[in-house]
C-alpha positions in Angstrom: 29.5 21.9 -12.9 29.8 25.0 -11.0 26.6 26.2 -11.6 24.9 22.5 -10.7 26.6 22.9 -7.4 25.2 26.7 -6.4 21.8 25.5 -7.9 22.4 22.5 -5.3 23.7 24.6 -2.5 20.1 26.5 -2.9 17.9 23.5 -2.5 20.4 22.3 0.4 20.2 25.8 2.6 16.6 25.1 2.3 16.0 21.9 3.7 18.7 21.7 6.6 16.1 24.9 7.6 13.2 22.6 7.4 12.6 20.4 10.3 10.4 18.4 8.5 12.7 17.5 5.8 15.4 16.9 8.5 13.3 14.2 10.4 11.6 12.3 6.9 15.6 12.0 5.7 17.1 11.1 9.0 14.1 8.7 9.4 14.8 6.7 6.1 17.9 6.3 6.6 17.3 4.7 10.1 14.5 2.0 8.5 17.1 1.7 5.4 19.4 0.9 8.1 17.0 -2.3 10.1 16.9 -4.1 6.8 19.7 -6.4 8.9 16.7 -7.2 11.0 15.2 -9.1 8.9 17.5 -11.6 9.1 15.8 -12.9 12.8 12.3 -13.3 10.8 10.4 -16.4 11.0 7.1 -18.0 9.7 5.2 -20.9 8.7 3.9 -20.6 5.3 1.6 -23.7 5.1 3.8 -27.1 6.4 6.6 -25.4 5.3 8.9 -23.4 8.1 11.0 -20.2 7.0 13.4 -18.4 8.7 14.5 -16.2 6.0 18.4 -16.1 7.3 18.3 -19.5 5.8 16.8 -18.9 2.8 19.7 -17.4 0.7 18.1 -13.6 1.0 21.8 -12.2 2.2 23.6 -14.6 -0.7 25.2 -13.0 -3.4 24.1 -11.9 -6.0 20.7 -12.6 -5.1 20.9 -9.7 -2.1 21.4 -6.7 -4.2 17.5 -7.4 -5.6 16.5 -8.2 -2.2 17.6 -5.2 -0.4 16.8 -2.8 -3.2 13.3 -4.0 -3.0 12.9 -3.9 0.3 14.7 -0.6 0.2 12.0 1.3 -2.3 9.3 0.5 0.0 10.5 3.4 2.2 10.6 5.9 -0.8 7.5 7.8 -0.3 9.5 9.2 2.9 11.7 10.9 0.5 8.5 11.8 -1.9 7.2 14.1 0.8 10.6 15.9 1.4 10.5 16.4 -2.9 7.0 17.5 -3.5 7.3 19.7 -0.7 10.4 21.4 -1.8 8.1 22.7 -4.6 4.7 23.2 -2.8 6.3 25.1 0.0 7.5 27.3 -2.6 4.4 28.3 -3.5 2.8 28.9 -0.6 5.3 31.2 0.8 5.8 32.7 -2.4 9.6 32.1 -2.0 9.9 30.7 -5.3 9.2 34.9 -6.5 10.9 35.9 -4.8 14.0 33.5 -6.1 13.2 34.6 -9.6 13.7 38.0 -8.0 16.7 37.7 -6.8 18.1 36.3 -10.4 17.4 32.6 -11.0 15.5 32.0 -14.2 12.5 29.5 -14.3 14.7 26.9 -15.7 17.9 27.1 -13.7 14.7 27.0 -10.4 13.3 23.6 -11.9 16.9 22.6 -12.4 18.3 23.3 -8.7 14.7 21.0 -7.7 16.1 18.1 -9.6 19.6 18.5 -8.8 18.9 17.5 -5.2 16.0 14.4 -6.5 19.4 13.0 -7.7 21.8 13.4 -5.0 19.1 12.2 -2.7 18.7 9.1 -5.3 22.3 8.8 -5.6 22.4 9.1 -1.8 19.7 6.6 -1.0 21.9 4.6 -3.3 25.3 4.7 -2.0 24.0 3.6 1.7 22.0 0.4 0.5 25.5 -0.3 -1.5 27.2 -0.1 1.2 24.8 -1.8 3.8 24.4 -4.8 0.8 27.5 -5.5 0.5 28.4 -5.5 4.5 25.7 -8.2 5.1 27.1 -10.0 1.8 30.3 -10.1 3.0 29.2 -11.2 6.6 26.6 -13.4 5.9 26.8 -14.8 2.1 28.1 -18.5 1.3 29.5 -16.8 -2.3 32.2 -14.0 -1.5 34.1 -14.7 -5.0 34.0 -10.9 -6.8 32.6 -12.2 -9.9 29.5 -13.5 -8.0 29.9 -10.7 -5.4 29.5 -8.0 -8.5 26.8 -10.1 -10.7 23.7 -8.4 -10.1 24.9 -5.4 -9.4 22.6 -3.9 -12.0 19.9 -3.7 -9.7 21.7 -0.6 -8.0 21.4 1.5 -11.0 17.5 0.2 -11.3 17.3 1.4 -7.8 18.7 4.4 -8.8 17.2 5.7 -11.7 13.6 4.3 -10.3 14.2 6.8 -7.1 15.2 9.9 -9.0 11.9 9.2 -11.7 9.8 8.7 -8.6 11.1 12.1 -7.3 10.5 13.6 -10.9 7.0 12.1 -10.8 6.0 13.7 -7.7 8.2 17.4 -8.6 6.2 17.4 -11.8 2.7 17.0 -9.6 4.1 19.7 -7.1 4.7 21.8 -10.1 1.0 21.1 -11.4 -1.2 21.3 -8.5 0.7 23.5 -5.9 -0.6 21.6 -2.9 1.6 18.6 -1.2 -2.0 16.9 -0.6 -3.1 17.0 -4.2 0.2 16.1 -5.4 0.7 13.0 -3.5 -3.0 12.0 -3.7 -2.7 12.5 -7.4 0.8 10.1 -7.2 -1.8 7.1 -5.9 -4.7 7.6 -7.8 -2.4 7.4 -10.7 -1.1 4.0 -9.1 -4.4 2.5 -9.1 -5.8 4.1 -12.6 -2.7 1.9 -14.3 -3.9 -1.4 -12.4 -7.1 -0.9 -13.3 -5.9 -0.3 -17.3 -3.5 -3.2 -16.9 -6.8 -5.4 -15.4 -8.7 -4.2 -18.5 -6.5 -5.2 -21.0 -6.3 -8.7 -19.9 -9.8 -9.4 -18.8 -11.4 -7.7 -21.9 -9.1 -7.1 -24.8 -5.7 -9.2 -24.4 -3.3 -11.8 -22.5 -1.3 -11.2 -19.4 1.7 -11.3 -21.7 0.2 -8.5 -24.0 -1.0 -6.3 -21.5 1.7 -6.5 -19.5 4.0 -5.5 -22.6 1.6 -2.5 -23.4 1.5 -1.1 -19.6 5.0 -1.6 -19.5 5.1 2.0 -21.1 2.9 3.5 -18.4 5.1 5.9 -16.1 4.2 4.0 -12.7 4.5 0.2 -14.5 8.0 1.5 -15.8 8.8 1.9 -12.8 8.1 -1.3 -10.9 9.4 -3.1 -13.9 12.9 -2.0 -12.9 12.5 -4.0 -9.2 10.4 -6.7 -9.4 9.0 -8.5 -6.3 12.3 -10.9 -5.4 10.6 -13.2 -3.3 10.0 -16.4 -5.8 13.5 -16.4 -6.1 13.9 -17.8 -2.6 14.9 -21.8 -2.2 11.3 -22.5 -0.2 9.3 -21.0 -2.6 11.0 -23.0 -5.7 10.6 -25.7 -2.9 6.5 -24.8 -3.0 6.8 -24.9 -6.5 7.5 -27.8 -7.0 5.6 -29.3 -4.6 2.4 -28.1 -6.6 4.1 -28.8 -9.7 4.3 -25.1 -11.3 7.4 -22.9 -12.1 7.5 -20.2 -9.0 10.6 -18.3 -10.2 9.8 -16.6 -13.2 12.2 -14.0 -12.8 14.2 -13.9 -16.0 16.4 -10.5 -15.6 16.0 -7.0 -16.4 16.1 -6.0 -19.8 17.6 -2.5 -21.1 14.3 -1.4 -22.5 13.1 -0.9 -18.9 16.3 1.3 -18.0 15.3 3.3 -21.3 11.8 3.6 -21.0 12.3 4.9 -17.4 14.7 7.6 -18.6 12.4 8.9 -20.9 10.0 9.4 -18.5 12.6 11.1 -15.7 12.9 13.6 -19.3 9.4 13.8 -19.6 8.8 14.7 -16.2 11.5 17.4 -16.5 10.2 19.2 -19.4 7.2 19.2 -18.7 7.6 20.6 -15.0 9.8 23.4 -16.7 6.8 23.8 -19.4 4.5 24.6 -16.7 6.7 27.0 -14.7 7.2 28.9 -17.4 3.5 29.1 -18.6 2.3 29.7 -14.9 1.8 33.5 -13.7 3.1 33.9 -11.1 
């Protein structure tokens, strides 16, 4: 533990020195902050009129998957702080002189992961705590069994946050630029969608394809926060009105946890793999 904490104290000297870093993580945490605002939103979606305050969205349990979707939409603002703790690194040749000063390759990957989690594990403990404030405030359901049903999609939260930085340290590790890393991250997004869309046009069913892709790093991944929307009163409402099912949402299963933890492992060894193979 002792160790984990100097590796951390490393990464942490680091980036309260980087303005940069400083503005993207004070920044997140402001737009993880107006999620409350959402509560004053309102639309017409065809004769029907939403205001989404009175559509359940801050009801327990149904809130922890709202907020922890809405949440991961602001995630790429912690992607650039990760990928460039690693590309920075390289560029100012820092990371020599680190392996100078006594920390070997692996201990230098570790101290980079180290901090993905406690940023994941911060990102986490805020939206807990913003969740559950709105809940309490706003919810028609306050009993704690109800209160503490879905809870699980916290730990989806989490452990989708600290792959997504593993992702990104893994292509700052490979391609040494911020630029190509990132651009790599979203080219990567779009190559599964277009796997996914071959499989079912040419090959096999939604069903199958969508079992298949669900081992693809970046499916994984939004398998463990799926869009929440359908879950909402109007658009059951909609759904019946057309007569067709809308919420199809069924619950997360523990294969997506797992599958996504390999990968996080994956991503880690590999990014250590590298390091060491790289001449530096």
């Amino acid at each position: 533990m002792k160790k984990l904490t100097q590796l951390f104290d490393i990464e942490w000297y680091k980036v309260k020195h980087h303005t940069l870093s400083k503005i993207l993580i004070v920044a997140y945490f402001f737009l993880l902050s107006s999620i409350a605002l959402i509560a004053s939103i309102k639309f017409d979606l065809g004769n029907t009129k939403i205001h989404l305050a009175e559509q359940g969205i801050f009801n327990f349990p149904y809130i922890w998957h709202f907020n922890t979707y809405i949440a991961d939409f602001f995630t790429f603002f912690l992607a650039i702080i990760i990928v460039s703790m690693i590309t920075n690194e390289f560029s100012y040749r820092t990371i020599k002189q680190n392996l100078i000063d006594g920390l070997s390759k692996k201990e230098f990957v570790q101290s980079k992961f180290v901090f993905g989690i406690f940023l994941s594990f911060l990102a986490t403990l805020f939206v807990f705590l913003i969740t559950l404030v709105l809940g309490l405030i706003y919810s028609d359901y306050t009993s704690w069994g109800i209160v503490f049903s879905q809870i699980y999609f916290l730990l989806a939260f989490f452990l989708k946050l600290t792959a997504i930085f593993s992702f990104v340290l893994f292509l700052g590790f490979l391609f040494k630029r911020s630029a190509f890393a990132l651009g790599f991250f979203f080219i990567w997004m779009v190559f599964e969608k277009i796997i996914y869309g071959l499989l079912r046009w040419k090959i096999f069913d939604d069903k199958i394809a969508g079992k298949i892709t669900a081992f693809f790093p970046y499916t994984s991944l939004q398998n463990l926060l799926p869009q929440p929307f359908t879950r909402l009163s109007a658009a059951k409402q909609i759904g019946k009105q057309i007569g067709e099912k809308i919420d199809k949402f069924q619950g997360l299963d523990i294969s997506d946890f797992v599958i996504v933890a390999i990968w996080i492992y994956i991503f880690y060894f590999f990014s250590l793999y590298i390091l060491k193979k790289r001449d530096l």
